[in-house]
C-alpha positions as CSV (number, residue, x, y, z in Angstrom):
1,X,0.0,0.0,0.0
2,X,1.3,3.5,-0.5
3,X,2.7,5.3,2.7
4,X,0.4,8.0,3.7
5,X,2.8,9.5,5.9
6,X,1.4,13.0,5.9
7,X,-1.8,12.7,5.5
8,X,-4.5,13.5,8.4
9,X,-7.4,11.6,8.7
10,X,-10.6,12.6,10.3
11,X,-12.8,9.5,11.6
12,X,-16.2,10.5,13.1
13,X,-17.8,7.7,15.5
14,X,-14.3,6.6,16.3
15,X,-15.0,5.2,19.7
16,X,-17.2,2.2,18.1
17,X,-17.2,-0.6,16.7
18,X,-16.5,0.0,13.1
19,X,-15.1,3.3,13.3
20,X,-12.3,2.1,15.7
21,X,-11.1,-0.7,13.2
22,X,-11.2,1.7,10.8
23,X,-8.8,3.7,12.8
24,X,-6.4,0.8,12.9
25,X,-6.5,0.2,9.3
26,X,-5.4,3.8,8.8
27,X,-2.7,4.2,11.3
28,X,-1.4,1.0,9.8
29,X,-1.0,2.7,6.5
30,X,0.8,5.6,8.4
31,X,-2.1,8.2,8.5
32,X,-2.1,10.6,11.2
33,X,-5.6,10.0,12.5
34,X,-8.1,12.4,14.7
35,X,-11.0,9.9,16.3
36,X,-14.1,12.2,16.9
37,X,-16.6,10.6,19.2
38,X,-19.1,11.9,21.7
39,X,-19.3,8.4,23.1
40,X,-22.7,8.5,23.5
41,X,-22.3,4.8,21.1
42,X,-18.3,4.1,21.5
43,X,-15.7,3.6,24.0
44,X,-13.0,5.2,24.8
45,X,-11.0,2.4,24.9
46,X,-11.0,1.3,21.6
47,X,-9.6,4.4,20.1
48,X,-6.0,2.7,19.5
49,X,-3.3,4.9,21.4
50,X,-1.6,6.0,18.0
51,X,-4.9,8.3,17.0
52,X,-5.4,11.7,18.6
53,X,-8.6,11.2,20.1
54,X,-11.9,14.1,20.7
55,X,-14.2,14.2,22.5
56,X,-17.2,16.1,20.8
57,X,-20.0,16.2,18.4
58,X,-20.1,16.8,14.7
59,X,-23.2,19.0,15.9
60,X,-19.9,21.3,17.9
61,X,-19.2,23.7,14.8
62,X,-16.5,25.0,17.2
63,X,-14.9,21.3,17.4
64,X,-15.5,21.2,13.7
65,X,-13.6,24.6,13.3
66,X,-10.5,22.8,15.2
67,X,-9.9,19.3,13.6
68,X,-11.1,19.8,10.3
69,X,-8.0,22.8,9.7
70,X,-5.7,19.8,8.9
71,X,-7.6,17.4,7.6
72,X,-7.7,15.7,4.1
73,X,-9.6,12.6,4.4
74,X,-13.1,12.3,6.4
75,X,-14.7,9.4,7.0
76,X,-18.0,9.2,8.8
77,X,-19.8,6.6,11.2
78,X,-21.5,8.6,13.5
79,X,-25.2,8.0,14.1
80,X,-27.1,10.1,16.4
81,X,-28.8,7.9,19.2
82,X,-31.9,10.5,19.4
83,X,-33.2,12.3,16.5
84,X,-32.1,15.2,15.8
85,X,-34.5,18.3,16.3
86,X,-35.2,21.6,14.4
């Protein structure tokens, strides 16, 4: 695989399931990664040490405004666990 050494990687939903492997796969293919997760769904603990992880919502335009500066690639698996209101 090519070496993505500089590249910054956003990964919303990080904390669960699928978003933490996907984490993995990234790091492994040298990405600098930022896990976003409220961890309303994920834990903490499966955000693998190499990845910066945040704690916050893609709902936090100000969190938003912070990680996405440096970021090329976003990948989402964030599902809101109440609906979302007007």
């Amino acid at each position: 695989m090519k070496n993505h050494g500089n590249e910054v990687s956003l990964v919303t939903g990080g904390a669960g399931f699928i978003g933490s492997h996907v984490v993995d796969h990234l790091l492994s293919m040298n990405h600098k990664v930022i896990a976003l997760d409220d961890l309303s769904g994920g834990f903490e603990r499966n955000v693998n040490k190499n990845a910066i992880f945040v704690k916050g919502s893609i709902l936090d335009n100000q969190v938003l405004a912070e990680i996405l500066i440096p970021t090329r690639l976003i990948m989402f698996f964030t599902w809101p666990l109440m609906p979302l209101r007007d």
